[in-house]
C-alpha positions as CSV (number, residue, x, y, z in Angstrom):
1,X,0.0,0.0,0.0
2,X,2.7,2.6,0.5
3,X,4.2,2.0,-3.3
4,X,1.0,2.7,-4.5
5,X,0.8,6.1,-2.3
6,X,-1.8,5.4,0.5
7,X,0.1,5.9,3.5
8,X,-2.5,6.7,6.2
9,X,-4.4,3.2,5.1
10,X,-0.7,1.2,5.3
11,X,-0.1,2.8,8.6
12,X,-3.3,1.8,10.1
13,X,-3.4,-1.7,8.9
14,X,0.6,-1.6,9.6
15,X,-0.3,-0.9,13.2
16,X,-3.2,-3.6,13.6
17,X,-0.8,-6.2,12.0
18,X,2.3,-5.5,14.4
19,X,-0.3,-6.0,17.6
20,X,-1.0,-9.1,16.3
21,X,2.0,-10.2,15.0
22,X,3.9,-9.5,18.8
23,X,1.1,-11.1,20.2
24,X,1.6,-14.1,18.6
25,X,5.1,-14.1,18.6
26,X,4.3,-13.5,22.4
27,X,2.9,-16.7,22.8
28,X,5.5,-18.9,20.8
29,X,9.4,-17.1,21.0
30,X,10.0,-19.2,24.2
31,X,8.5,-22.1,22.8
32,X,9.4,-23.0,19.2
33,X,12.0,-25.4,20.6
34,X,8.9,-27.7,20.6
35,X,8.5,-28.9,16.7
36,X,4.5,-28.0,16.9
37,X,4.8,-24.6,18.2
38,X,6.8,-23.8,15.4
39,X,4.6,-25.4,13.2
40,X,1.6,-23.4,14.5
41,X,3.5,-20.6,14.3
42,X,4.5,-21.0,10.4
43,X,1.0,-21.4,9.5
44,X,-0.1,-18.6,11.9
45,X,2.2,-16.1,9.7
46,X,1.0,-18.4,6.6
47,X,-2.5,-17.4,7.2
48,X,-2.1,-13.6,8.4
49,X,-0.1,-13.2,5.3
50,X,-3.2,-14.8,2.5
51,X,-5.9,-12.7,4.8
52,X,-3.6,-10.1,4.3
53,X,-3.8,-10.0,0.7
54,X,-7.7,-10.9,0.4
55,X,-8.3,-7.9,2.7
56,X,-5.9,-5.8,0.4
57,X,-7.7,-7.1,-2.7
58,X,-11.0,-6.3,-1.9
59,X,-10.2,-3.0,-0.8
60,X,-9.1,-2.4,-4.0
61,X,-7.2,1.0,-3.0
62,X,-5.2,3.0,-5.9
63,X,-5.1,3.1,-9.1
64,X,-4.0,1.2,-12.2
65,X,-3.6,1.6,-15.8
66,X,-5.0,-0.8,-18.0
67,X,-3.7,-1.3,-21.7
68,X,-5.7,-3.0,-24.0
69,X,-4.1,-3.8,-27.7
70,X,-6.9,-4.4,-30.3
71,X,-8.0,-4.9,-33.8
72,X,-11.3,-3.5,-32.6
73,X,-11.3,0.7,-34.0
74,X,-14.3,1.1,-32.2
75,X,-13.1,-0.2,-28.6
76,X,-11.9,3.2,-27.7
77,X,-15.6,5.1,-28.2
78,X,-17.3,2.3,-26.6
79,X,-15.3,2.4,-23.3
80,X,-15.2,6.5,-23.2
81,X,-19.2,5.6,-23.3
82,X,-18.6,3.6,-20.1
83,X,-17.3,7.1,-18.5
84,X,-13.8,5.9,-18.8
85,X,-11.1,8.4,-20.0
86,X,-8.9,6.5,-22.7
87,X,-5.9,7.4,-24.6
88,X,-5.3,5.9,-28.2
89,X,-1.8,4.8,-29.8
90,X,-1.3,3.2,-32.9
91,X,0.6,0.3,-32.4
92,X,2.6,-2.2,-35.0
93,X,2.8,-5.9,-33.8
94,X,4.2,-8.6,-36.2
95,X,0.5,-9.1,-37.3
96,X,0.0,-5.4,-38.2
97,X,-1.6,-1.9,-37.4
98,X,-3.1,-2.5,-34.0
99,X,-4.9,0.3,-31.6
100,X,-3.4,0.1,-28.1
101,X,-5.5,2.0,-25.5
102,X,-4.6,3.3,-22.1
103,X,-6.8,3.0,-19.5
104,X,-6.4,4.6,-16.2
105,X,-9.1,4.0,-13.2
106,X,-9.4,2.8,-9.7
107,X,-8.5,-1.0,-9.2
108,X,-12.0,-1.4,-7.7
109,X,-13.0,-0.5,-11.5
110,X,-10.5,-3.4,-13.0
111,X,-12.4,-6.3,-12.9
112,X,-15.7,-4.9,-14.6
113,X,-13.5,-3.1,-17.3
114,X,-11.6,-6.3,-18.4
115,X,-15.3,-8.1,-18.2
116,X,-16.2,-5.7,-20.8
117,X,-13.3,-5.5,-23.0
118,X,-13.8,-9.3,-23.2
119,X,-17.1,-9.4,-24.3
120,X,-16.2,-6.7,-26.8
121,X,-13.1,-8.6,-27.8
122,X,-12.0,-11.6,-26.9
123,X,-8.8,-12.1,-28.5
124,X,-7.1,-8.2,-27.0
125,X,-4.3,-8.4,-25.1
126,X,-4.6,-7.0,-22.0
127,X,-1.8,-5.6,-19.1
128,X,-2.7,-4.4,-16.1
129,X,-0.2,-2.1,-14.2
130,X,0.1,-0.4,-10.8
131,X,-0.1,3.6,-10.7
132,X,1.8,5.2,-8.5
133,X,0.6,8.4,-8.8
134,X,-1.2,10.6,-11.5
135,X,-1.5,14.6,-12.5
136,X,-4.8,15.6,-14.3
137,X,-6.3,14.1,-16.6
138,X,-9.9,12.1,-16.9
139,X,-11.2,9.9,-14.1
140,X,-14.8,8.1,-14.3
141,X,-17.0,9.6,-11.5
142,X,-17.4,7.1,-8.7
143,X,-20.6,6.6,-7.6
């Protein structure tokens, strides 16, 4: 969370995760000469670690860029209809002229963007990137 710029939100999950981390580590450091302890401990900091992530996923903080390379000349209208802002390169890949679009929007916004740019065209290629930080610009209006 502090790459992508949200410092508040990493400190306060940073300081929730400490407590529990020294709480468990309370309960084991004199103990892990005993095989189980240290096995409940590894899949203590296992599972803190995968909640960890699932908790960070569905919060979905930040942004991200999306870039979507197409045949399609009409993807780029149809997903400025979706409210998205979208800048349009012209690409040349070994097949020919392609259009290469560059989406930038809030990672809560990923998953229903790629949904559509799948239905519109199954066979784009599609990166997804992490954004740092951006200056101006078009953003969709949340809701």
């Amino acid at each position: 969370m502090v790459v992508r710029g949200n410092r508040l939100q990493a400190a306060i999950i940073g300081f929730f995760e400490v407590i529990i981390y020294i709480t468990a580590l309370n309960e084991v450091v004199g103990k892990l000469n005993n095989p189980f302890n240290l096995l409940v401990y590894a899949v203590g900091f296992a599972t803190g670690n995968y909640v960890g992530s699932l908790i960070e996923e569905k919060l979905a903080l930040g942004l991200t860029t999306v870039q979507v390379v197409t045949k399609d000349p009409e993807l780029c209208n149809k997903i400025r209809n979706l409210g998205y802002g979208v800048t349009a390169l012209n690409g040349f890949g070994k097949e020919g002229t392609r259009h290469v679009l560059l989406i930038s929007l809030a990672r809560k916004n990923v998953p229903d963007l790629i949904s559509y740019v799948e239905s519109e065209d199954e066979s784009a290629f599609v990166t997804i990137m992490d954004t740092k930080s951006v200056k101006g610009g078009y953003f969709k209006q949340s809701k």
